[in-house]
C-alpha positions as CSV (number, residue, x, y, z in Angstrom):
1,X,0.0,0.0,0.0
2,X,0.7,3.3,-0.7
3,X,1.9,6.0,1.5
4,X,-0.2,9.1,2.0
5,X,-0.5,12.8,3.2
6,X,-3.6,14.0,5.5
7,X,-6.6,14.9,4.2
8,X,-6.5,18.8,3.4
9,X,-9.9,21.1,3.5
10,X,-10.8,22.5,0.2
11,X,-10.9,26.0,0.4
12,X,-13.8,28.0,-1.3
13,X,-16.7,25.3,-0.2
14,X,-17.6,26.1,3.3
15,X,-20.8,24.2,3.6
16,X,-23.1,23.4,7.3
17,X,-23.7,20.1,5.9
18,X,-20.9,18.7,3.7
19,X,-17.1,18.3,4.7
20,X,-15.2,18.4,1.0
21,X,-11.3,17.4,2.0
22,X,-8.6,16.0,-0.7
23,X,-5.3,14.1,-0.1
24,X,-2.3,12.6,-2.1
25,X,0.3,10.3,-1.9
26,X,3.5,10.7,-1.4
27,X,4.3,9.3,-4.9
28,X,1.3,11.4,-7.0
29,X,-2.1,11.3,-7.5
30,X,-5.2,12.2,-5.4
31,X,-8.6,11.4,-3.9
32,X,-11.2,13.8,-3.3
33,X,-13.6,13.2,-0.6
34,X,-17.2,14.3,0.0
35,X,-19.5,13.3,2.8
36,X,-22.6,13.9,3.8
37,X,-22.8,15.5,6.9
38,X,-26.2,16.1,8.6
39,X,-26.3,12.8,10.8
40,X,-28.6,14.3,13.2
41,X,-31.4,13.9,10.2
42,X,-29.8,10.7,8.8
43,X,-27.8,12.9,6.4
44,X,-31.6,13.7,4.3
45,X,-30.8,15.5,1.5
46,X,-31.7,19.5,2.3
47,X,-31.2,22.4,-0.3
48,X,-27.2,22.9,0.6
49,X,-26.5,19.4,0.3
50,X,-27.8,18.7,-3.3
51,X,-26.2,21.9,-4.8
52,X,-22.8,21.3,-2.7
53,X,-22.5,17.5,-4.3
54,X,-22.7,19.8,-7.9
55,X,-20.2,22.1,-7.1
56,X,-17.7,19.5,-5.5
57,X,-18.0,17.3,-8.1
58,X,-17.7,19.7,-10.5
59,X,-14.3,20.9,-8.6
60,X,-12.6,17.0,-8.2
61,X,-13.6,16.5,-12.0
62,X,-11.5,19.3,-13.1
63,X,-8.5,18.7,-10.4
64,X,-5.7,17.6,-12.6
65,X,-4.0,16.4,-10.1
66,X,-7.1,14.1,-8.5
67,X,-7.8,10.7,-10.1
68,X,-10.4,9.6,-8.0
69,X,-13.8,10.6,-5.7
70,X,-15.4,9.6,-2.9
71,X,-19.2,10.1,-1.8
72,X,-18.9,9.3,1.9
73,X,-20.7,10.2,5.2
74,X,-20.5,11.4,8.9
75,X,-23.2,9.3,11.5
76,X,-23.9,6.2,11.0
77,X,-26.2,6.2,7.8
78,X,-25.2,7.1,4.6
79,X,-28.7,8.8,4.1
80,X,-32.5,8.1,3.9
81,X,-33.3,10.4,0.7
82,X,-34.5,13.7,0.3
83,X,-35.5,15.9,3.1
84,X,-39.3,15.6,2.7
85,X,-39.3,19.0,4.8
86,X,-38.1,21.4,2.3
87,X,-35.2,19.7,-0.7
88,X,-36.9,21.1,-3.2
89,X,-33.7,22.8,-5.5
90,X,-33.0,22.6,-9.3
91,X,-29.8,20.8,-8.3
92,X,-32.0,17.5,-6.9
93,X,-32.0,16.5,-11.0
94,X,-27.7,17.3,-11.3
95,X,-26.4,15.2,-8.7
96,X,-26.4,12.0,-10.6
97,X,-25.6,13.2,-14.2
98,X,-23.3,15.4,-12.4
99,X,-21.6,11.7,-11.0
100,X,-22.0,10.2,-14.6
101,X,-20.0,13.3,-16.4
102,X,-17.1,13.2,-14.1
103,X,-14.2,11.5,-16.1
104,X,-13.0,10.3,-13.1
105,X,-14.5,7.1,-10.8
106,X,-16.7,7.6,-8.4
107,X,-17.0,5.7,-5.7
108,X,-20.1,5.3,-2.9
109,X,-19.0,4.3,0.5
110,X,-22.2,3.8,2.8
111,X,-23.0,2.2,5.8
112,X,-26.1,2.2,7.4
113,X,-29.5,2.9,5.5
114,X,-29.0,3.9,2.1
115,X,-32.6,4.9,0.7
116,X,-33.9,6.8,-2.0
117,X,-31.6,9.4,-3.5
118,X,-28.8,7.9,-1.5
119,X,-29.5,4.7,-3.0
120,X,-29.7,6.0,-6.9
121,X,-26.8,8.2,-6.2
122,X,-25.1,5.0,-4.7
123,X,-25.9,2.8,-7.6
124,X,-24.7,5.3,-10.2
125,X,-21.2,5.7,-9.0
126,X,-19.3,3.5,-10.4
127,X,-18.0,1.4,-7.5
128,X,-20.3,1.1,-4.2
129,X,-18.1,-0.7,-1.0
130,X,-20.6,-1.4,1.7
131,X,-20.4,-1.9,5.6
132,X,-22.3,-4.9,6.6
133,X,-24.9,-2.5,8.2
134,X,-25.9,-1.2,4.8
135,X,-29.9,-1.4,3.7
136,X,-30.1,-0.6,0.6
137,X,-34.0,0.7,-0.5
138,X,-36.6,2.9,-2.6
139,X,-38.8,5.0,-0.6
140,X,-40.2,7.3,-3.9
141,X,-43.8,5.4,-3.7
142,X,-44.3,5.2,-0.3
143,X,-44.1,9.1,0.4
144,X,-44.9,10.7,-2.9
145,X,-41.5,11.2,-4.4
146,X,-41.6,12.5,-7.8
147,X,-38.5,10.1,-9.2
148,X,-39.2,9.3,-11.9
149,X,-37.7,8.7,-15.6
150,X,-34.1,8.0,-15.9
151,X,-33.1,7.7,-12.3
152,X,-35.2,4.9,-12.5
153,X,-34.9,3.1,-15.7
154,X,-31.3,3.0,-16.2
155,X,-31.4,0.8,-12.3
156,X,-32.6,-1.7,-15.1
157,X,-28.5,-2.0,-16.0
158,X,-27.2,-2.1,-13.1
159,X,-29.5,-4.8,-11.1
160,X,-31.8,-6.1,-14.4
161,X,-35.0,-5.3,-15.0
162,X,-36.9,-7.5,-12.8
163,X,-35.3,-6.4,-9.6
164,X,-35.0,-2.8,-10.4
165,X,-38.9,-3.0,-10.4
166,X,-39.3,-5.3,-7.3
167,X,-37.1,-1.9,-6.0
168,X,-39.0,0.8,-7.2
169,X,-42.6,-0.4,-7.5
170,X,-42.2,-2.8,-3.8
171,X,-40.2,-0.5,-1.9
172,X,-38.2,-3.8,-0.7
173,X,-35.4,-3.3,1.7
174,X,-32.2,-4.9,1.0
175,X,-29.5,-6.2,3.2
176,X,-25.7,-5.7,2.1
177,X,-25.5,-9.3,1.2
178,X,-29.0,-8.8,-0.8
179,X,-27.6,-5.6,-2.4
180,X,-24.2,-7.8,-3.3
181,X,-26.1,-10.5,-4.7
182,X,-28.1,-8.3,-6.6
183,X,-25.4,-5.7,-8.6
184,X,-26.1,-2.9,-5.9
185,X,-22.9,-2.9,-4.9
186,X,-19.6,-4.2,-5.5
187,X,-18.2,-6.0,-2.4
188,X,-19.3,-5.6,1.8
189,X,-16.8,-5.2,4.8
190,X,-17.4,-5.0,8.2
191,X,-18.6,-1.3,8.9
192,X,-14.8,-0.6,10.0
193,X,-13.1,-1.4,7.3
194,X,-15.2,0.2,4.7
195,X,-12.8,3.4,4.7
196,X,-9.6,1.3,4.5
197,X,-11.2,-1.0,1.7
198,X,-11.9,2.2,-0.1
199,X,-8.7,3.7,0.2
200,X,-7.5,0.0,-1.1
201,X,-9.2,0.5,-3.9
202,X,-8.2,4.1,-4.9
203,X,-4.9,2.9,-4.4
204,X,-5.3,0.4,-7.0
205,X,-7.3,3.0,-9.6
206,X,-4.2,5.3,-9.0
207,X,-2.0,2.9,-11.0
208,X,-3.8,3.0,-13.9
209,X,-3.5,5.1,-17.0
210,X,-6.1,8.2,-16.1
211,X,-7.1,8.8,-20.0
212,X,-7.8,5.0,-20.2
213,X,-10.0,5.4,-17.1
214,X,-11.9,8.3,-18.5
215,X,-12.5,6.7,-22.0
216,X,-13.6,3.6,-20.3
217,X,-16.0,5.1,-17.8
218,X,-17.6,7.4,-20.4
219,X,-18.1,3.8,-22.5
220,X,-20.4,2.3,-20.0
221,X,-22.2,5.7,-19.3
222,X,-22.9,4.9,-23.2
223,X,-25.3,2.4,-22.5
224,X,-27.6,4.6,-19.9
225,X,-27.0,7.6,-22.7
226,X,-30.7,7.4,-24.4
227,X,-32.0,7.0,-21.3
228,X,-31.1,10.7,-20.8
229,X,-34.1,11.7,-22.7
230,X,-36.8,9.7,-21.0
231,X,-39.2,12.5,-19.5
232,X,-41.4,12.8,-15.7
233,X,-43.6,10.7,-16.7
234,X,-45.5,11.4,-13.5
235,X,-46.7,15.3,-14.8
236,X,-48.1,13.3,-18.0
237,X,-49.8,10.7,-15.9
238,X,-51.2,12.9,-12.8
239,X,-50.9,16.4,-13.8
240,X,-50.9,18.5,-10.5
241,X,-49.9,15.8,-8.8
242,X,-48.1,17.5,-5.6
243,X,-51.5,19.2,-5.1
244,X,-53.4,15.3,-5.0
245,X,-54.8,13.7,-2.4
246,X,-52.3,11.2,-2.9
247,X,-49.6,13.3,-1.8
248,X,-51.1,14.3,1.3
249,X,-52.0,11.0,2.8
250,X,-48.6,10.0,1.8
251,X,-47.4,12.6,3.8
252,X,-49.4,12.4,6.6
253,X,-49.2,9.0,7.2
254,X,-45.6,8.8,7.0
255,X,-45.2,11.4,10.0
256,X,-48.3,10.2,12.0
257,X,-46.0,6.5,11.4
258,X,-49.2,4.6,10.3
259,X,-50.6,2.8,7.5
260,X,-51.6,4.9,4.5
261,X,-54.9,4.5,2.6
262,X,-54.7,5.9,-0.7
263,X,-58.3,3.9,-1.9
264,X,-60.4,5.9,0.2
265,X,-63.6,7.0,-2.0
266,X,-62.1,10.7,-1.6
267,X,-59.0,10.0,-3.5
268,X,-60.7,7.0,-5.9
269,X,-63.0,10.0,-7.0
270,X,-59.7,12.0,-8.3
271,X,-58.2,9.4,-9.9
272,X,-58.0,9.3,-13.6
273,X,-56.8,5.8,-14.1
């Protein structure tokens, strides 16, 4: 194994809720390392957090002198989605094409639950190395998410069609071993060792040619590439939908922690379908 420096603050990205650090080795090349921090909320994803993933990304992608990221996290959970209490931001839809247009890797290291736009964001990295505590899940239809589109289809090539829809349209939780078995990720440590695995495999990335690893990456981001133009099929199929009755059982029911009933003769009378 290499040797390397400490991890430096980036200067310029001062965020409440996201630490962005970078370090070397002593013989070249760099990681970049972003994690989540809000682990008093299970690091949800609030207005800050989505537009600092953008900008950090952005930043590592154009470092020269870095040849890998990380997506990482403070707490114990790498993060239960959006913040269902106000992470509503144009940069909600950039974070994961923002992940696919880096030349460098990406890669996801989460412990804990990783749920909704963890998971997706998890998933399109290009390497996920999860702790053994890891529960990997879609939350959209349970609480009236609007995912939709190609955050969702293009989980077809990463787990095959059949379980990206047992995902998204069960709302199934996964274990690590689950989420190993089925593509989610690409090995599972014991929550301790996730960091050192990670820093095993950066190590190993590091070593390789960097235009190589950018012209290959860009190759499999080929395959999700039409994909891209898949619209929200959810204005098409409920127009004013975050103004349904749908939305605010959802809602209600998930902070009252009960059972929701979205068959009620009040909603059934709504519905167009």
């Amino acid at each position: 194994m290499s040797e390397w420096g400490e991890w430096t603050p980036v200067e310029g990205f001062g965020y409440e809720t996201l630490i962005y650090d970078k370090r070397h080795r002593t013989r070249g090349g760099g990681v970049a390392r972003i994690r989540l921090a809000r682990p008093e909320r299970m690091n949800a994803l609030n207005a800050e957090m989505f537009q600092g993933l953008v900008d950090t990304l952005r930043d590592a992608n154009h470092d020269s002198s870095i040849g890998v990221i990380v997506i990482s996290h403070t707490g114990p959970h790498f993060g239960v989605g959006g913040d269902l209490q106000g992470s509503m931001t144009p940069a909600m839809a950039e974070v994961d094409p923002s992940i696919k247009r880096c030349l460098k890797p990406v890669i996801a290291a989460v412990r804990g639950y990783c749920i909704g736009a963890h998971n997706h964001m998890a998933y399109t990295c290009d390497f996920t190395v999860a702790g053994e505590s890891t529960i990997f899940a879609q939350n959209g239809p349970r609480v009236g998410s609007p995912a939709t589109g190609y955050m969702m289809s293009s989980s077809a090539h990463v787990v095959g069609m059949k379980r990206a829809r047992e995902m998204w349209l069960r709302c199934r939780q996964l274990t690590a071993q689950e989420g190993l078995e089925g593509g989610l990720c690409n090995t599972v440590v014991q929550d301790r060792l996730v960091d050192a695995e990670v820093e095993k495999w950066c190590d190993e990335i590091l070593d390789l040619v960097p235009p190589c690893i950018a012209a290959g990456k860009q190759s499999f981001e080929a395959v999700d590439t039409p994909l891209q133009y898949s619209g929200n099929f959810l204005s098409v199929i409920a127009p004013g939908f975050f103004m349904s009755p749908e939305v605010a059982e959802a809602m209600s029911a998930f902070f009252e922690r009960r059972e929701p009933n979205y068959w009620s003769e009040e909603i059934l009378a709504t519905r167009k379908f």
